[in-house]
C-alpha positions in Angstrom: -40.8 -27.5 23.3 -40.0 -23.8 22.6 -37.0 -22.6 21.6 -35.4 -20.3 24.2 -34.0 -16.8 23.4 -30.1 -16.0 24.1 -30.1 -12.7 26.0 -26.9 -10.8 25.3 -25.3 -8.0 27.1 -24.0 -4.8 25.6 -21.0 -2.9 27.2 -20.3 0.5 26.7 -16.5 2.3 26.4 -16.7 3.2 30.2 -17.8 -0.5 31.4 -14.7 -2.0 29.2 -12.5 0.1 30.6 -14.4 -0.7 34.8 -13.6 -4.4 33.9 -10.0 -3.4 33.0 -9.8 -1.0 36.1 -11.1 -3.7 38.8 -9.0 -6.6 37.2 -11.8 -8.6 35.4 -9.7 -8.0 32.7 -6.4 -6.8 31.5 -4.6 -4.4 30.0 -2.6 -6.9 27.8 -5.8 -9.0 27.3 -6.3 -9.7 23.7 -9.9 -8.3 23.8 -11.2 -5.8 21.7 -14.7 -3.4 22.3 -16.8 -4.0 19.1 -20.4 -2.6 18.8 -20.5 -3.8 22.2 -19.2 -7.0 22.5 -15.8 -8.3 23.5 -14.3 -9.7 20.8 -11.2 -11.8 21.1 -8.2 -10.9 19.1 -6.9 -13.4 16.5 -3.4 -14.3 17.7 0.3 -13.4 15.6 1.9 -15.4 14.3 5.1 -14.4 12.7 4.4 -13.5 9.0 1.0 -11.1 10.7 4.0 -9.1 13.3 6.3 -8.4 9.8 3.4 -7.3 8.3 2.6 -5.0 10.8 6.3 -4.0 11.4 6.5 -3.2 7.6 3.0 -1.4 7.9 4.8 0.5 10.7 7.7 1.6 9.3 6.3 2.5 5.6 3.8 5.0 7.1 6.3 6.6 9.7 8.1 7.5 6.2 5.6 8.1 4.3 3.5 10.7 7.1 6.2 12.3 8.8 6.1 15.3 11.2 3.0 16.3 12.9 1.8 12.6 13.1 2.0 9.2 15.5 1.8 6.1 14.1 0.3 3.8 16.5 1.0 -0.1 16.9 -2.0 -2.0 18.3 -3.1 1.1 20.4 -6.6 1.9 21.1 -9.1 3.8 19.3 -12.0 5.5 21.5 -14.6 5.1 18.3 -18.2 6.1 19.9 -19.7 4.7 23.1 -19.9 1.6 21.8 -16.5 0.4 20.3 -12.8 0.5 21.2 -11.2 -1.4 18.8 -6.9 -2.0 18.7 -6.3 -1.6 14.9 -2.8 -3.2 14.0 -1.6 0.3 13.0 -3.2 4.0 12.9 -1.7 7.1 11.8 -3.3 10.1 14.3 -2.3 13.9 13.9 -0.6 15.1 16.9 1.5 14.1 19.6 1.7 11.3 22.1 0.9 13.6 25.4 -2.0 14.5 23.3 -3.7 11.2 24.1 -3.6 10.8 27.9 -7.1 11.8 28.8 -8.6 9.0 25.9 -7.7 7.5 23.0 -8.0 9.4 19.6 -11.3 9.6 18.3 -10.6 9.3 14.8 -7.4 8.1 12.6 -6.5 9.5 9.6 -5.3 5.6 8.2 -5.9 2.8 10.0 -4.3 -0.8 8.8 -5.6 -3.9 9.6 -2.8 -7.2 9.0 -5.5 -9.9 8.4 -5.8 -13.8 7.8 -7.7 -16.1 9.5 -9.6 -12.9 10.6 -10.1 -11.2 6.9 -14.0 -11.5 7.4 -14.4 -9.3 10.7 -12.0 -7.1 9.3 -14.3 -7.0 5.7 -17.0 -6.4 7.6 -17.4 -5.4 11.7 -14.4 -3.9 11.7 -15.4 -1.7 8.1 -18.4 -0.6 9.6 -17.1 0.5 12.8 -14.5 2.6 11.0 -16.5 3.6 8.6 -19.2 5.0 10.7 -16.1 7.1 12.7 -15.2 8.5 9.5 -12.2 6.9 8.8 -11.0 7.7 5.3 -8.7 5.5 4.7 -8.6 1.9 5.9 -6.5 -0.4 4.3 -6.8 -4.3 5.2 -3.0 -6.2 4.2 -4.3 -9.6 3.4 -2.1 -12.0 3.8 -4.3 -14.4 1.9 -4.0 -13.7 -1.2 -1.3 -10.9 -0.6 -3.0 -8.2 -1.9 -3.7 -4.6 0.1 -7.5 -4.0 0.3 -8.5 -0.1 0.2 -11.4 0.6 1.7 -12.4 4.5 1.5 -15.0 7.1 0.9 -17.0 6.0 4.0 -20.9 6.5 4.3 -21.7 6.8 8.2 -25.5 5.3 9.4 -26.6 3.8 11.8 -25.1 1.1 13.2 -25.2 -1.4 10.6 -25.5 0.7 7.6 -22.0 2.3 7.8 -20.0 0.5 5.4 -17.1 2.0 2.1 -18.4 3.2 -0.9 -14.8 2.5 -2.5 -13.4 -1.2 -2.1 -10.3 -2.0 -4.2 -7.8 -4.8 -3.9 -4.2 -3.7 -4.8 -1.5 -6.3 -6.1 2.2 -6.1 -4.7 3.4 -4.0 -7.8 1.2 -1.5 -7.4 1.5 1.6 -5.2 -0.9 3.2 -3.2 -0.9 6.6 -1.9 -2.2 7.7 1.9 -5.3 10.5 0.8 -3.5 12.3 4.4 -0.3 12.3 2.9 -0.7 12.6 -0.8 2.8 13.7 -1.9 4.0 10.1 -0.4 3.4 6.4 -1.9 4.0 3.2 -0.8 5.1 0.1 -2.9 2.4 -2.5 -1.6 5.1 -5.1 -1.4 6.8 -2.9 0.8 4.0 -3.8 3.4 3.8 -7.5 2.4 5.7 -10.2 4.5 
């Protein structure tokens, strides 16, 4: 007997945000666009909220004026993907943001633990092949910050960081869009 072929479905920006507009889903729904596919979130527990409190707070310092630091907000990234990073730093102003999402962030933080390999990797190449500089992954598994920049953007799964370093608590690390600031990486551990 042959084996039979799962067909999958591919949604677009526009058909997320139909489901969301008819009810199918919901606003608050921990579902996230990627590539595609709805992708359900990992849920917090309480060391992932600190770290994205401390994440929070560190850049709102560290970026200043001029900028909004976003807490689990949508990012408009293609047709394809909408994904809700834990934090991203965006130039401008709230109001800026009410006909779509930002296209692009100039940080974006992921808190990761039991979902560190779809941040390594999906969630990499999606920001990666929207340009996003700097991406920093706080990995509460082994407590180190992982710095993800100089993207190369191709085709779908060819966008990936050229620069991948893992940075200890007593290090600090410095935002390329704020480069007079730096951040303690304990500062953004839990």
């Amino acid at each position: 007997m042959a084996e039979s072929t799962i067909r999958t479905r591919r949604w677009t920006r526009r058909e997320y945000s139909r489901l969301i507009d008819v009810g199918v889903l919901h606003e608050d729904d921990p579902i996230e666009l990627l590539e595609g596919r709805l992708v359900v979130a990992e849920p917090q527990h309480t060391p992932h909220a600190t770290a994205i409190d401390l994440a929070g707070e560190a850049l709102r310092q560290a970026f200043g004026a001029g900028w909004r630091v976003r807490i689990q907000l949508p990012l408009g990234l293609g047709p394809d993907s909408e994904p809700e990073p834990d934090v991203a730093v965006v130039r401008g102003d709230a109001r800026d943001f009410l006909a779509d999402h930002p296209a692009t962030a100039a940080l974006v933080v992921e808190v990761s633990d039991a979902g560190l390999e779809l941040d390594r990797r999906l969630k990499a190449r999606i920001y990666a092949r929207a340009r996003v500089t700097d991406y920093w992954i706080v990995n509460l598994v082994d407590r180190v910050v992982e710095v993800h920049r100089d993207p190369i953007a191709a085709r779908r799964r060819r966008s990936r960081y050229r620069d991948v370093t893992a940075m200890a608590a007593r290090e600090r690390l410095v935002p390329l869009a704020a480069p007079f600031s730096s951040i303690l990486i304990a500062d953004l551990l839990p």
